[in-house]
C-alpha positions as CSV (number, residue, x, y, z in Angstrom):
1,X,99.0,-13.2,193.0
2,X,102.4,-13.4,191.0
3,X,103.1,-16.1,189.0
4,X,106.2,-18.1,190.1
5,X,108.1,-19.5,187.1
6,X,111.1,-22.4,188.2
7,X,113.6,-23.5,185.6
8,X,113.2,-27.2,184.8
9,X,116.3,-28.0,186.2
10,X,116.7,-27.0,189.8
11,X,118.0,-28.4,192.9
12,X,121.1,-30.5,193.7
13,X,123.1,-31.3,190.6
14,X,124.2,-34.6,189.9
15,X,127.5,-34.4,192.0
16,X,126.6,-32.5,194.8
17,X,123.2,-35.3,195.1
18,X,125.4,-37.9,195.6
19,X,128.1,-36.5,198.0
20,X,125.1,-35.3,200.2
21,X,123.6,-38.5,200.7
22,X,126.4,-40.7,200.6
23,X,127.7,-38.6,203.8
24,X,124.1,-38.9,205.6
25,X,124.1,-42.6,205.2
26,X,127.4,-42.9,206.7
27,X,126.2,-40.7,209.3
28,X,123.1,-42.8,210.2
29,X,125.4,-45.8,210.0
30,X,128.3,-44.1,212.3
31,X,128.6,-43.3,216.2
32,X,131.8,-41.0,215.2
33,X,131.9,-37.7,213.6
34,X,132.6,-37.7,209.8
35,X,134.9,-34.6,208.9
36,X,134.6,-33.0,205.8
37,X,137.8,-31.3,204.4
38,X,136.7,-27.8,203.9
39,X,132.9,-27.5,203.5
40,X,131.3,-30.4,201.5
41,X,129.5,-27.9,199.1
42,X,129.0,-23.8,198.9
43,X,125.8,-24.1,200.8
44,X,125.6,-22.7,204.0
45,X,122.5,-24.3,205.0
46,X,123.2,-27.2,204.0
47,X,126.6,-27.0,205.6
48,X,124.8,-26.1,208.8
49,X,122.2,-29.1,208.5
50,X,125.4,-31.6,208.1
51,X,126.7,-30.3,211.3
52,X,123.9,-30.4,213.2
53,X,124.2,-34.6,211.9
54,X,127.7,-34.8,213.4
55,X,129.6,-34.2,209.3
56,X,131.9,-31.1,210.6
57,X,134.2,-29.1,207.8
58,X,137.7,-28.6,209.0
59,X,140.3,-26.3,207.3
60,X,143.5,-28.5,208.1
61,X,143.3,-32.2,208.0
62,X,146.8,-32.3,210.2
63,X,144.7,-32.0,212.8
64,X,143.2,-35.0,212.8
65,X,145.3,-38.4,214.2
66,X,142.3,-40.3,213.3
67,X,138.6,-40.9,212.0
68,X,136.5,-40.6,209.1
69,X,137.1,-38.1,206.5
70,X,134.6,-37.5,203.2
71,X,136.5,-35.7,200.6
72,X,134.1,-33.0,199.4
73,X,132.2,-32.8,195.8
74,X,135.2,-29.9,194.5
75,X,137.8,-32.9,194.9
76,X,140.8,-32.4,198.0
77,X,144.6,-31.3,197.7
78,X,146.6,-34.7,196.4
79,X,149.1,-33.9,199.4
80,X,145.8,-34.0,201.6
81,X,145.0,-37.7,200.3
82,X,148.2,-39.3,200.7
83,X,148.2,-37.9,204.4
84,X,144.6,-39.7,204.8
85,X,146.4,-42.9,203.5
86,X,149.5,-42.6,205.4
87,X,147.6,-41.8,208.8
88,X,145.0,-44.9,208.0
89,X,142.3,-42.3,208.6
90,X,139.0,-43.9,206.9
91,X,137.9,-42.3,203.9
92,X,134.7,-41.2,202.1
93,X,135.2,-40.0,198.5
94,X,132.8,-38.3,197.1
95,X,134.4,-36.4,194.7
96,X,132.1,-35.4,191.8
97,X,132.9,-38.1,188.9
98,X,132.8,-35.3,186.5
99,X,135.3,-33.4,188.8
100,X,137.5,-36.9,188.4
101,X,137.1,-36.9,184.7
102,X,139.0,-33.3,184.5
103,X,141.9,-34.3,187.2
104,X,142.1,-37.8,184.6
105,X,142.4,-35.6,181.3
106,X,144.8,-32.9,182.6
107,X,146.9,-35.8,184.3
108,X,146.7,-37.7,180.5
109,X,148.1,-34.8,178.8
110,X,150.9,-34.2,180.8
111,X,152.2,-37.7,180.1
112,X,151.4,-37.3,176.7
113,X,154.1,-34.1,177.1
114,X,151.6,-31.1,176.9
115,X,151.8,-28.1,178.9
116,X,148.2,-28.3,180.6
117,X,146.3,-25.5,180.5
118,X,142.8,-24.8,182.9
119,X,140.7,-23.2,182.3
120,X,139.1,-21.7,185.2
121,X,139.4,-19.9,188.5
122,X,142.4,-20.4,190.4
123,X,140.9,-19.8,193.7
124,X,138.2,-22.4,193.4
125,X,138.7,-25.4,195.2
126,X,138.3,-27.6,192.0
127,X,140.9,-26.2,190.4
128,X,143.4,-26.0,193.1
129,X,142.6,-30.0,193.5
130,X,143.2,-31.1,189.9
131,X,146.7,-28.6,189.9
132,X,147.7,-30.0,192.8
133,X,147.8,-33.8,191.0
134,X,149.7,-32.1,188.6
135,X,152.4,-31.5,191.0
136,X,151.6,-27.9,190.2
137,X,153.1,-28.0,186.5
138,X,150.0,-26.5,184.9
139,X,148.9,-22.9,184.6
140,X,145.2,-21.9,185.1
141,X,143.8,-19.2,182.8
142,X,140.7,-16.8,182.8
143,X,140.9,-15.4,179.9
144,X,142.9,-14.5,176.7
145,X,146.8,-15.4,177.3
146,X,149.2,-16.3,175.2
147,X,151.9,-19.6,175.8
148,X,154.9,-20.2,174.0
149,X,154.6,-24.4,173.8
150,X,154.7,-27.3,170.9
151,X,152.2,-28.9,172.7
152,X,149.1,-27.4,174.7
153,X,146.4,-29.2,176.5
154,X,143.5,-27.9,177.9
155,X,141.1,-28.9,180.0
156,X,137.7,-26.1,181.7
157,X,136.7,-26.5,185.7
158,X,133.5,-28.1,185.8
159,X,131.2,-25.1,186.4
160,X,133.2,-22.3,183.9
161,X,131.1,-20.6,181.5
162,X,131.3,-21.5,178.0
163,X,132.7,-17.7,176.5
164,X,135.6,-17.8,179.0
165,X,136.4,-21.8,177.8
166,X,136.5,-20.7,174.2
167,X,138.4,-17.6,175.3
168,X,141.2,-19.4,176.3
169,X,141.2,-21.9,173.4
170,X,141.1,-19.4,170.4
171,X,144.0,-17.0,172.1
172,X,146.2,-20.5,172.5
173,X,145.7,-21.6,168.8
174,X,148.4,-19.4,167.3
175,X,151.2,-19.9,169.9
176,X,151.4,-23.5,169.7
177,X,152.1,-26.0,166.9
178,X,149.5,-28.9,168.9
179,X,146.7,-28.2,170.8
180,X,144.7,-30.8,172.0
181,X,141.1,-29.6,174.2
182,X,139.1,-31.7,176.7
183,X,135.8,-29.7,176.9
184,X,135.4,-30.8,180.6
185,X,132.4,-28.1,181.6
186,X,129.6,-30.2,183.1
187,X,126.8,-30.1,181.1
188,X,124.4,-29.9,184.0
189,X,126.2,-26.1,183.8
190,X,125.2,-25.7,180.4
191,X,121.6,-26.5,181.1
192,X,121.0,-24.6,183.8
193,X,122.1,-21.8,182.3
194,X,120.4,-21.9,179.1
195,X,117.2,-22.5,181.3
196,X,117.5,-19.3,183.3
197,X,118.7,-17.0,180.5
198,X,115.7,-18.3,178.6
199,X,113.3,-17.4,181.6
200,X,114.7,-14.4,182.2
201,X,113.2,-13.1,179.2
202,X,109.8,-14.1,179.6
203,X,109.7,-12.6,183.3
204,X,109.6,-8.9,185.2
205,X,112.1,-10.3,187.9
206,X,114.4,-13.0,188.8
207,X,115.7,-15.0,192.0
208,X,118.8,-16.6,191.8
209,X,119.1,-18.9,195.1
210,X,122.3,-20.6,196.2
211,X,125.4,-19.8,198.5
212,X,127.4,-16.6,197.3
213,X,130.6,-18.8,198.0
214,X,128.8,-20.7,195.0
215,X,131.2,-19.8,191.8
216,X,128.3,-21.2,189.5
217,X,125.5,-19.8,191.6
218,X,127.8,-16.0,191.3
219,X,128.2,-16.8,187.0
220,X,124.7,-17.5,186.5
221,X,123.6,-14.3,188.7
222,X,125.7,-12.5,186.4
223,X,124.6,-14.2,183.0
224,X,120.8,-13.6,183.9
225,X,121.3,-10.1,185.2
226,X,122.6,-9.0,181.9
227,X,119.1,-10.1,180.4
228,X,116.7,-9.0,183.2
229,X,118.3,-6.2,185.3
230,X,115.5,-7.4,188.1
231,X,117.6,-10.5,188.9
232,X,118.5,-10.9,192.7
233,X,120.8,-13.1,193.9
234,X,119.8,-14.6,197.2
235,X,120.8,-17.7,199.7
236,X,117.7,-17.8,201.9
237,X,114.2,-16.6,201.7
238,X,114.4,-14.3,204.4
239,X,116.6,-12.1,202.1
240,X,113.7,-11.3,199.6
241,X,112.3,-7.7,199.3
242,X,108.9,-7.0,198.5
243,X,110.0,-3.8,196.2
244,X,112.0,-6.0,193.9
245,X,108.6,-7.1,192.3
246,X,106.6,-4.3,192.0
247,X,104.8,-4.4,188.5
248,X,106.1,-7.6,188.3
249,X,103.5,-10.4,187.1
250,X,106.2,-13.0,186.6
251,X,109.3,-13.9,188.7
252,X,111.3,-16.6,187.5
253,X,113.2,-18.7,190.1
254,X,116.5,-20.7,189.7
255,X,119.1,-22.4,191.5
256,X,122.9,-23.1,191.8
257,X,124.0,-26.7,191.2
258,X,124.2,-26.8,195.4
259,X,120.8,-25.0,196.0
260,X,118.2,-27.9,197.5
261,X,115.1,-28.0,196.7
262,X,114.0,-27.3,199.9
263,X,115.6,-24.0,200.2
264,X,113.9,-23.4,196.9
265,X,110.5,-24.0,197.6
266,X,110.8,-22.2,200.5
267,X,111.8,-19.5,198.3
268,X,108.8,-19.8,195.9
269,X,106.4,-20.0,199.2
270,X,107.6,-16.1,200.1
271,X,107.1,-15.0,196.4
272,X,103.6,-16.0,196.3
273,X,102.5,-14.7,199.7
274,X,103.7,-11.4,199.2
């Protein structure tokens, strides 16, 4: 039998814990449906298991007249909140606190009079929230760019790796006179990555578990697989191959910050019956 090897941190992070069970406690304690505006965290399972508890994600929140709405862990649209207020639809926040602390800072050092900088993806939901309580006056990076401004302020999305954060810092240092820097990257990130890099080089093979709409799931896939070209990423155990471990002694398992544990033993169960 293989030996199956879990980082010590896996399962629901912090945030996505307590936006999870806040919404199933409602639930038990609602006859309505609870809407979720876009899905309450990248895991289709889990998304899936809400629903079938009557929490349904909806793309548009016009659509509803009335209700209950739980803001998801990523944080919402401002423009989405104020229509929640001025409709008196009921609301649910669980936004992730540390998601609130990055929206706080970037809205700080604009009226200080910095030009805010995030650092992050500009697709991903978190992002979009904290720009749009900017009113959109902030410019989201990936990389090395350079800004002509006296004063620069930057702030990371949650779940950014921490060579693209310092990317962004070192190519702003020389075009401004100011710079001021809120390293806002959740350190639940940080661990979880150190964990599976460092299992990755004790192992043959590697199973990283969570939603592929997960950003932080995707960047740790990538992170590990540059250490242990045997690393699969993978949502569900009915995805594993049995050819991905031959020789293999050791697999190593870890999670996204959105991956539950269940899905994860579940996982580990199909590694060591093959």
């Amino acid at each position: 039998m293989m030996e199956v090897i879990k980082t010590r941190h896996i399962g629901f992070c912090f945030g996505v814990n307590r936006a999870v069970s806040r919404v199933l406690k409602e639930a038990e304690n609602r006859k309505e449906k609870i809407y979720t505006l876009g899905p309450l965290l990248h895991n289709p399972q889990t998304v899936e298991m809400l629903r079938e508890k009557g929490i349904e994600p909806i793309d548009d929140v016009a659509r509803l007249e009335r209700g209950v709405v739980a803001f998801r862990s990523h944080g919402i649209m401002k423009e989405e909140e104020e229509y929640i207020r001025a409709k008196g639809l009921t609301a649910i926040d669980t936004t992730c606190p540390f998601v609130k602390r990055v929206r706080m800072a970037a809205l700080y050092l604009r009226k200080n009079g910095y030009k805010v900088v995030i650092a992050g993806d500009e697709r991903h939901p978190e992002v979009k929230s904290v720009l749009s309580y900017l009113g959109n006056d902030g410019i989201v990076l990936h990389g090395s760019f350079s800004i002509a401004a006296k004063k620069i302020g930057v702030v990371s999305q949650t779940t950014l790796d921490r060579e693209t954060f310092w990317e962004v810092v070192r190519s702003l240092v020389d075009s401004t006179k100011e710079l001021r820097i809120y390293n806002t990257i959740c350190e639940s990130t940080n661990v979880r990555r150190d964990e599976a890099t460092e299992l990755a080089g004790q192992v043959e093979a590697m199973l990283i578990v969570g939603g592929r709409n997960s950003s932080n799931t995707s960047k740790l896939h990538t992170l590990v697989k540059r250490i242990q070209p045997r690393t699969y990423h993978i949502e569900a155990e009915d995805e594993i191959r049995p050819e991905w471990f031959i020789d293999a002694q050791r697999v190593g398992i870890a999670g996204g910050a959105s991956t539950p544990e269940v899905i994860i033993d579940r996982v580990e169960r199909r590694v060591k019956n093959l």
